[in-house]
C-alpha positions as CSV (number, residue, x, y, z in Angstrom):
1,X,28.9,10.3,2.6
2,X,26.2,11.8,5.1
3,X,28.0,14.8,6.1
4,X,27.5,16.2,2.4
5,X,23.6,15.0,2.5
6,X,20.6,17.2,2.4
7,X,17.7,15.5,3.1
8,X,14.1,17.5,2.6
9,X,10.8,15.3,3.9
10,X,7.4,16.0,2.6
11,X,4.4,14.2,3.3
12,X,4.8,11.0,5.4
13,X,2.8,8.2,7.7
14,X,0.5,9.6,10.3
15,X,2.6,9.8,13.2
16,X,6.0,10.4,14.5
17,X,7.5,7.8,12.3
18,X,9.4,10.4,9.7
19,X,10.3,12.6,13.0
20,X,12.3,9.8,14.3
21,X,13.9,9.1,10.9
22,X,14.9,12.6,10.6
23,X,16.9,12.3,13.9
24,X,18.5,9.5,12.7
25,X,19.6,10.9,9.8
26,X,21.3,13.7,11.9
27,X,22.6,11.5,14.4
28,X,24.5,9.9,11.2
29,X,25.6,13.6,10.1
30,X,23.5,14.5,7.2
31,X,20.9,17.9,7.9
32,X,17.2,17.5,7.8
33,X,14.7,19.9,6.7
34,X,10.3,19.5,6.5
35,X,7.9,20.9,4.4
36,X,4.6,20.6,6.7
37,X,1.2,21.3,4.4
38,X,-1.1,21.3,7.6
39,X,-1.3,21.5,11.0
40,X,-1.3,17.5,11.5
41,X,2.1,17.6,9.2
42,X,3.0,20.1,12.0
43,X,2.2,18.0,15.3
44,X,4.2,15.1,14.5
45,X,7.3,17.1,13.6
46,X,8.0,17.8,17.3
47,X,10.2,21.0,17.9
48,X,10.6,24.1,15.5
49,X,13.9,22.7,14.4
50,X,14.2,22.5,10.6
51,X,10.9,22.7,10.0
52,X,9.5,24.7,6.5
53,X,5.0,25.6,6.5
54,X,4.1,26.0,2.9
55,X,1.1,28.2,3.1
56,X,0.8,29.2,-0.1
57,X,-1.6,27.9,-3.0
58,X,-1.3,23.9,-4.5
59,X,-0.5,26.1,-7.6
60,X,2.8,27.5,-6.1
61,X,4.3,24.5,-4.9
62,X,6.2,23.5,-7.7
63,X,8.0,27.3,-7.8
64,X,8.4,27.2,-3.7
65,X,10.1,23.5,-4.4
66,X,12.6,24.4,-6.8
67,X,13.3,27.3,-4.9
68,X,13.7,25.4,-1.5
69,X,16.2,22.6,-3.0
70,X,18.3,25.2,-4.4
71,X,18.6,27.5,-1.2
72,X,18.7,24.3,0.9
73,X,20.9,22.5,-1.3
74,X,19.1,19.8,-1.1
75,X,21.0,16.1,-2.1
76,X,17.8,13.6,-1.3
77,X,13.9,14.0,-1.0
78,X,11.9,11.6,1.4
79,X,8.2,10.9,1.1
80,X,5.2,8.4,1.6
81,X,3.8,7.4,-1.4
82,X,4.3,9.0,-5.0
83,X,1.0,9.8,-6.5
84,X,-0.3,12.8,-4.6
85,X,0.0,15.8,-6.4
86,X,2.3,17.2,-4.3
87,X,4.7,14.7,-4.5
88,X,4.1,13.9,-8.2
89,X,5.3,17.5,-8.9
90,X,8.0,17.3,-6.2
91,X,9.3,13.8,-7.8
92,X,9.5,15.2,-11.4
93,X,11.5,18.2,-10.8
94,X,14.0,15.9,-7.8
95,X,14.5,13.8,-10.6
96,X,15.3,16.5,-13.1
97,X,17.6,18.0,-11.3
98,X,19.6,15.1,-10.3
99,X,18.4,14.7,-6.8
100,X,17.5,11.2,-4.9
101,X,14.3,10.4,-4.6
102,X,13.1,8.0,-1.7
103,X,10.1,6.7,-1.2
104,X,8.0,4.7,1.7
105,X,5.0,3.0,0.9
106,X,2.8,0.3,2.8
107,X,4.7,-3.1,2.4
108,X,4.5,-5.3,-0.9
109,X,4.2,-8.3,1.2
110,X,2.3,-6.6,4.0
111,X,1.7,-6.5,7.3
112,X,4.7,-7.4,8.4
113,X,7.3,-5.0,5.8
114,X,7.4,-1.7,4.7
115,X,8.4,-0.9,1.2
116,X,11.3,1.3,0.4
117,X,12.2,2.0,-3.0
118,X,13.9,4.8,-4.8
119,X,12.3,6.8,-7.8
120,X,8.8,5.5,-7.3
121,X,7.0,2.3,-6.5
122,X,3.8,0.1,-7.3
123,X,3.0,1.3,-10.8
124,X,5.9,3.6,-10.8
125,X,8.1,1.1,-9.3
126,X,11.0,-0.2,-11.3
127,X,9.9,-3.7,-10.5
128,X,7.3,-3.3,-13.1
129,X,10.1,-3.8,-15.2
130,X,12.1,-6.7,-13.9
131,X,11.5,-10.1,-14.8
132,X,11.6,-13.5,-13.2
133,X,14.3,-14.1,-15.2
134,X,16.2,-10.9,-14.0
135,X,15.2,-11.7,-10.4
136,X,16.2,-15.3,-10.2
137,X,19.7,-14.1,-11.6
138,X,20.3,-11.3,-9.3
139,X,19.7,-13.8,-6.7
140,X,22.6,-16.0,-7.5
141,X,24.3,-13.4,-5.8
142,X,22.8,-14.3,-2.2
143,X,22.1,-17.1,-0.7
144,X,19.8,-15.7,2.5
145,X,17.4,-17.7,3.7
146,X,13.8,-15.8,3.2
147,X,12.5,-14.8,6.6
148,X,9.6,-15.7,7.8
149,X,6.8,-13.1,9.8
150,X,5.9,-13.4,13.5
151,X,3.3,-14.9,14.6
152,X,2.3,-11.4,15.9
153,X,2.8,-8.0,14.2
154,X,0.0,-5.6,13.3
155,X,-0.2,-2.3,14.2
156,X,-4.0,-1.7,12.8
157,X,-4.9,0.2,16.3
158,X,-1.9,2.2,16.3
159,X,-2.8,3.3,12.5
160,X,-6.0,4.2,12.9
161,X,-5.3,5.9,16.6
162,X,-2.5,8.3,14.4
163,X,-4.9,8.8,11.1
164,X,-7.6,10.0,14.1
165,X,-5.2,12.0,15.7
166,X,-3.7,13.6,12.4
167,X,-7.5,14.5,10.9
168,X,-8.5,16.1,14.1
169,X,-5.6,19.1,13.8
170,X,-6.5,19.4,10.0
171,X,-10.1,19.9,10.9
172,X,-9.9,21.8,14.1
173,X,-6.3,23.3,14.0
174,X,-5.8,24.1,10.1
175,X,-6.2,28.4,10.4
176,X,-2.6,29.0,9.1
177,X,-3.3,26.6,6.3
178,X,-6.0,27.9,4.9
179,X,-5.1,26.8,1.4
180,X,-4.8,23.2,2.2
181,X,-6.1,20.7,-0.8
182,X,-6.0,17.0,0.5
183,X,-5.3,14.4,-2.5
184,X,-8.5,12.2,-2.1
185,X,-12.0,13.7,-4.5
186,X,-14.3,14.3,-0.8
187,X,-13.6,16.2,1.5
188,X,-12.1,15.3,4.9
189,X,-14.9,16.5,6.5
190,X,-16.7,14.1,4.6
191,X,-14.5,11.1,5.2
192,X,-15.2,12.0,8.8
193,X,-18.5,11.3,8.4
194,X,-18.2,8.5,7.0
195,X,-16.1,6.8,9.5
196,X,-17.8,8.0,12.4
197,X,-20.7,6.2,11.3
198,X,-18.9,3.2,10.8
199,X,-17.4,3.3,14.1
200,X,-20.6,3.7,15.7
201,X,-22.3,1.0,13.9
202,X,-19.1,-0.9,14.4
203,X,-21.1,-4.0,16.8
204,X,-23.7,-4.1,14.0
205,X,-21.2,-4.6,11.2
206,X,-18.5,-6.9,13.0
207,X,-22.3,-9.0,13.5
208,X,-22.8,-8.8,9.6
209,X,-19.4,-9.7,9.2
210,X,-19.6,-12.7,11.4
211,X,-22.7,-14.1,9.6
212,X,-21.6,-13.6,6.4
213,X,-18.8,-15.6,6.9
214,X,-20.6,-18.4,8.9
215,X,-22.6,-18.6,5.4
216,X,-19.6,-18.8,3.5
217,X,-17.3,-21.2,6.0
218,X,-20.3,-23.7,6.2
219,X,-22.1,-23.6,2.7
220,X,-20.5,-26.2,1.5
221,X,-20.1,-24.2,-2.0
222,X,-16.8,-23.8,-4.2
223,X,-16.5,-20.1,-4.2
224,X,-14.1,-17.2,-5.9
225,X,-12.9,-14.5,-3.7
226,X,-13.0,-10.6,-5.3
227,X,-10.5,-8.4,-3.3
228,X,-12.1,-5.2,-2.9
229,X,-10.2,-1.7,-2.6
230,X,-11.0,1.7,-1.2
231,X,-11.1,2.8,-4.9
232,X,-9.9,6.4,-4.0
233,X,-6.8,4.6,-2.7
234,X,-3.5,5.8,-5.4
235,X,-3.2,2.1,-6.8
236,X,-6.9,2.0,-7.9
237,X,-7.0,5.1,-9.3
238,X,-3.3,6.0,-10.8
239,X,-2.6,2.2,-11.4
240,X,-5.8,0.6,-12.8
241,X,-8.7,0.9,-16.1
242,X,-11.2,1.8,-13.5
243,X,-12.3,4.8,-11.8
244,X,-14.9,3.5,-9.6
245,X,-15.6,0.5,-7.5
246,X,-18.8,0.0,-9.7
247,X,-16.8,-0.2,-12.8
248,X,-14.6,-3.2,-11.3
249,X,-17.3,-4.8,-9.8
250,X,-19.8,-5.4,-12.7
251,X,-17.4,-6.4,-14.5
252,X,-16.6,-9.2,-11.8
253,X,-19.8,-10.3,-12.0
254,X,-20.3,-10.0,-16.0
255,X,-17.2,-12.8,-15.8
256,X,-18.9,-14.8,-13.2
257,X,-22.1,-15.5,-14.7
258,X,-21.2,-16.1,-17.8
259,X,-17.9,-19.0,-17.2
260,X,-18.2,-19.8,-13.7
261,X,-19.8,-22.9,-13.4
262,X,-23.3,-23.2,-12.1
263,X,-23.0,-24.3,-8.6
264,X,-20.1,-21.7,-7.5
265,X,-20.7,-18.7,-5.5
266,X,-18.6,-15.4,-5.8
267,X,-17.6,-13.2,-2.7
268,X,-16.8,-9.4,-2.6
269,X,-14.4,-9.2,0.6
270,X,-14.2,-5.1,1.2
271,X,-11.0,-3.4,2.5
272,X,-10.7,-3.1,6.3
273,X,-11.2,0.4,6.3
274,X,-13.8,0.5,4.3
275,X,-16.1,3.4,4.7
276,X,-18.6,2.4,2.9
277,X,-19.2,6.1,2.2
278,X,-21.3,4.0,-0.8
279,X,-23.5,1.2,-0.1
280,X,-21.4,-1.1,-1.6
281,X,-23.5,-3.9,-0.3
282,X,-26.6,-2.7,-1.8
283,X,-24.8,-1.7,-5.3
284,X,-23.6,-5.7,-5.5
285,X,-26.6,-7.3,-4.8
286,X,-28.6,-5.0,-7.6
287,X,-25.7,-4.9,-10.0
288,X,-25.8,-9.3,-9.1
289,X,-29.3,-9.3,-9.6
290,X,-29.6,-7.6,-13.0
291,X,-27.1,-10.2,-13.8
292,X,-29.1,-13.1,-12.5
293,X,-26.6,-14.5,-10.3
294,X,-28.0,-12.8,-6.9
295,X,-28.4,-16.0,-5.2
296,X,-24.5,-16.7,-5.7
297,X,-23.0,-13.4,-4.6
298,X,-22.0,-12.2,-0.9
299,X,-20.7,-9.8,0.4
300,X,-18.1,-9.8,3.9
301,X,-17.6,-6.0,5.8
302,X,-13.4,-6.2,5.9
303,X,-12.1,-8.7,8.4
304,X,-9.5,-11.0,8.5
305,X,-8.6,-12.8,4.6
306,X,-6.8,-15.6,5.8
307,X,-10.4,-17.4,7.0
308,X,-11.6,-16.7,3.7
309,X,-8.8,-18.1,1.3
310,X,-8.4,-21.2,3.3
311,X,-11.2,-22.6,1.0
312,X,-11.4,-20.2,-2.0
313,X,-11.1,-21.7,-5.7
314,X,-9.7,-18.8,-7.0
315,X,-9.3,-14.5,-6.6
316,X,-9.8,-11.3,-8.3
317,X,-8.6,-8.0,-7.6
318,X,-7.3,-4.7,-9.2
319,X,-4.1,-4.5,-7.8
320,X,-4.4,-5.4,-4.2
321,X,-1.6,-6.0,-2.1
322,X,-3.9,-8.7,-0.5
323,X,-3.3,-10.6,-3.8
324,X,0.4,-11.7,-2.2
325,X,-1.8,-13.6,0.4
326,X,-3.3,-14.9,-2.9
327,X,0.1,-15.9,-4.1
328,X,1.6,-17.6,-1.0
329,X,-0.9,-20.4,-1.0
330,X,-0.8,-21.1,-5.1
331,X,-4.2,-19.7,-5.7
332,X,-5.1,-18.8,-9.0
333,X,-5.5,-14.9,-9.4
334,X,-6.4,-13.1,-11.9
335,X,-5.7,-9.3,-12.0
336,X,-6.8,-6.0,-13.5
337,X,-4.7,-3.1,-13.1
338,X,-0.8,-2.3,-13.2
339,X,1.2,-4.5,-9.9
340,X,4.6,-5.1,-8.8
341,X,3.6,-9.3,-8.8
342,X,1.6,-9.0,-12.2
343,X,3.7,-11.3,-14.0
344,X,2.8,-13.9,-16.6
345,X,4.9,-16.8,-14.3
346,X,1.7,-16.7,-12.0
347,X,-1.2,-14.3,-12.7
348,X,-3.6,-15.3,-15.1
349,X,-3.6,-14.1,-18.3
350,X,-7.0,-15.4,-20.2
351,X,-10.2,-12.9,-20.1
352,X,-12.2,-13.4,-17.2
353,X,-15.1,-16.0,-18.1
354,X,-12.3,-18.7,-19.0
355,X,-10.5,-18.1,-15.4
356,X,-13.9,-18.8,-13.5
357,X,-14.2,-21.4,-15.8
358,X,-10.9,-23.0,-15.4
359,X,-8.6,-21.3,-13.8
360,X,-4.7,-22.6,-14.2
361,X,-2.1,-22.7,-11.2
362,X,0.4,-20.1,-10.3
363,X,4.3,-21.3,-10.9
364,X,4.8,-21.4,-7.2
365,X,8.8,-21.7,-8.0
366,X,8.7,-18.5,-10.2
367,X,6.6,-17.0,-7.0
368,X,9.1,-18.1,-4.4
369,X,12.0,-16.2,-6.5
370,X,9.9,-12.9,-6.5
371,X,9.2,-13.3,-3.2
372,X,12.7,-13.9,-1.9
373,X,13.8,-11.1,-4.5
374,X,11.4,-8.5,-2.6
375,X,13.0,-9.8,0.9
376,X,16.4,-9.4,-0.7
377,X,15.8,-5.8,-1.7
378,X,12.8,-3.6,-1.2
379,X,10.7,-5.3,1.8
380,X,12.4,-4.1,5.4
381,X,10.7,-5.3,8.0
382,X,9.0,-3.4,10.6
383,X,6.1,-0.8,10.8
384,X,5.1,3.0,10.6
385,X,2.7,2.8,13.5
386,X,3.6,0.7,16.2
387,X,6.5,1.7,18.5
388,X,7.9,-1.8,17.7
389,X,7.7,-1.7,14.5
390,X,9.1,1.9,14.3
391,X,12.2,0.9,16.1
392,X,12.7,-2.9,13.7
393,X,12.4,-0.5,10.5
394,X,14.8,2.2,11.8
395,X,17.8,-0.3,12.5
396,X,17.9,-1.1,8.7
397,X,16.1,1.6,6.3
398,X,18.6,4.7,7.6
399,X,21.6,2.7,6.2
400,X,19.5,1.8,3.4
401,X,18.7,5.5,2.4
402,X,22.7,6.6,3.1
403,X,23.8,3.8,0.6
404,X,25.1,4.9,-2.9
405,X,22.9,2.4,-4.6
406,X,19.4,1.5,-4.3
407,X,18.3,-2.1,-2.9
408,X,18.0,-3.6,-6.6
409,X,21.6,-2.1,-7.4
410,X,23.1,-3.5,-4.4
411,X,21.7,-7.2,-4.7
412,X,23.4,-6.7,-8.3
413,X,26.7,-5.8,-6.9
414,X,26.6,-8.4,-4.1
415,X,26.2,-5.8,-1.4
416,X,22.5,-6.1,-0.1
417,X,22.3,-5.0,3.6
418,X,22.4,-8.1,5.7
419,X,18.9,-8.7,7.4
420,X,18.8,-10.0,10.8
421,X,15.7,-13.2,11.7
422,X,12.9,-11.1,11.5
423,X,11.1,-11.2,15.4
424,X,8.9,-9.4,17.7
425,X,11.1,-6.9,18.6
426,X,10.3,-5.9,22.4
């Protein structure tokens, strides 16, 4: 029941996303609590009310944590994402001492869900366990038609606006946190950098970008599509045999040049916030060059991915959630590191020369039972950033998070919460 729950957030979206989830909560009876780590943790929990500064040193947390959930009492832990440190530590001694662990992440079959899942997800999610076979059984137990995404839906401005917003109090307002650690290897002030010079060269690159793909859309060349990642994202680094981008993309490109045939072309498509904070477009074309296939390789600056897979022979990636995109048109993928939709039904199992080579074709009826089994269970529709989407998520995740089960338990027992046509919701 609510009235007995005692909810303690940690780290969540930029914005005021887990604010308004918090008064939800309350609304349905259960008390709230915060642990803010810095000052932009601070600005989007509006009011003093039941908010907790930890001030102290990373080393501490784990002793302040244990301490807070006994004095609080606490029944259920929310965060964003599992990986951090912070949360790592938090999430190992929730789960020892029996209490729920929820957890948000950026949608499975993004941009139009978010992911909600209990324990962990992506590498820790318990998906990585489940089978086809499992999946297409629990579904005998619904019949739901899947629903379909707007036309309409992103929230990209609204992200970045927040993640602006949020650094500027940790760089400029941060005195009373003096002990701060972010969970990335540079520095904020770094990543700053970094993205202010991306922003100002923005009309240069979206021109790059532009050409590239003119060179690409009218080559008239069969071509593979590699699906790049900020590789000090969780997924690439907790999730995956590589610790750098390099690492990945010689590899790629050792693959390529020896089974691809002779007359394809590859193409590295970066992540849309890609900093570039290294020149990844110089480090292809040497690593392409000392590999003698420099004439076949490009390279596209973020962008949209739908232009590019409308022709693409096949793609590669770590563990991109792009790769879904992959999925949904029955494009051969092949995959690297530890994913939710790594299954042998339809990603590619043979090493990397024979997929160029001859890639096979994903079972696309395996692929729709996944993909309706996500919709069924951990995929809610809506969005962090976006008011819109804020207000679609709340109406189902709150009853979601109050429920005695988790999503995959409650398909099980035939008691998945209904999901209403998923639309632009005004």
């Amino acid at each position: 029941m609510s009235q007995n729950r005692r909810f303690l957030f940690l780290q969540g979206p930029h914005g005021p996303f887990f604010h308004r989830l918090g008064q939800m909560l309350q609304a349905a009876g259960a008390e709230v609590w915060r642990v803010g780590f810095n000052a932009g943790d601070r600005a989007f929990w509006f009011g003093a009310a039941g908010y907790i500064a930890y001030r102290d040193r990373p080393e501490h947390w784990a002793t302040f944590f244990t301490g807070l959930t006994d004095e609080k009492q606490i029944t259920d832990i929310v965060l964003y994402g599992d990986t951090r440190p912070i949360h790592a530590r938090a999430i190992a001694i929730a789960k020892s001492k029996g209490i729920a662990v929820h957890v948000l992440e950026e949608g499975y079959l993004r941009p139009w869900w978010v992911t909600y899942e209990r324990g962990g997800t992506n590498g820790h999610s318990r998906l990585m366990e489940t089978s086809i076979a499992d999946m297409t059984k629990a579904l005998e137990m619904s019949d739901l038609d899947v629903p379909e995404p707007p036309a309409h839906w992103g929230d990209m401005r609204q992200h970045v606006f927040y993640g602006a917003l949020y650094h500027w109090f940790v760089l400029f307002r941060n005195r009373d946190y003096r002990h701060f650690q972010g969970h990335r290897d540079r520095s904020l002030m770094s990543e700053t950098r970094a993205y202010t010079r991306r922003l100002l060269l923005m009309p240069l690159l979206r021109l790059d970008r532009m050409l590239a793909t003119a060179r690409i859309k009218h080559g008239g060349f069969p071509y593979h599509l590699v699906l790049m990642q900020l590789d000090h994202d969780a997924s690439f680094q907790m999730h995956s045999p590589f610790k750098t981008a390099e690492e990945f993309i010689d590899l790629v490109l050792a693959g390529f040049a020896e089974g691809a045939p002779r007359h394809h072309h590859l193409v590295f498509k970066a992540h849309p916030l890609e900093s570039e904070r290294i020149p990844l477009k110089t480090r292809i074309r040497d690593l392409a060059r000392r590999h003698g296939i420099a004439d076949r390789v490009h390279y596209v600056r973020g962008g949209k991915l739908a232009q590019l897979l409308d022709h693409a022979r096949t793609a590669v990636t770590v563990n991109s959630t792009a790769a879904q995109q992959v999925l949904w048109r029955g494009i051969p993928l092949k995959v690297f590191g530890d994913a939710v939709y790594a299954k042998p039904e339809f990603v590619a199992t043979e090493p990397l020369p024979a997929f160029f080579a001859e890639p096979g074709r994903p079972d696309m009826r395996a692929y729709r039972d996944y993909r309706r089994y996500l919709l069924e269970t951990s995929q809610v529709p809506g969005g962090f950033y976006s008011a819109r989407g804020r207000r679609q998520l709340l109406r189902e995740v709150v009853d979601m998070m109050l429920s005695d089960v988790d999503p995959y338990d409650a398909l099980k027992l035939g008691r998945s919460a209904p999901r209403q046509p998923l639309r632009i919701v005004k």
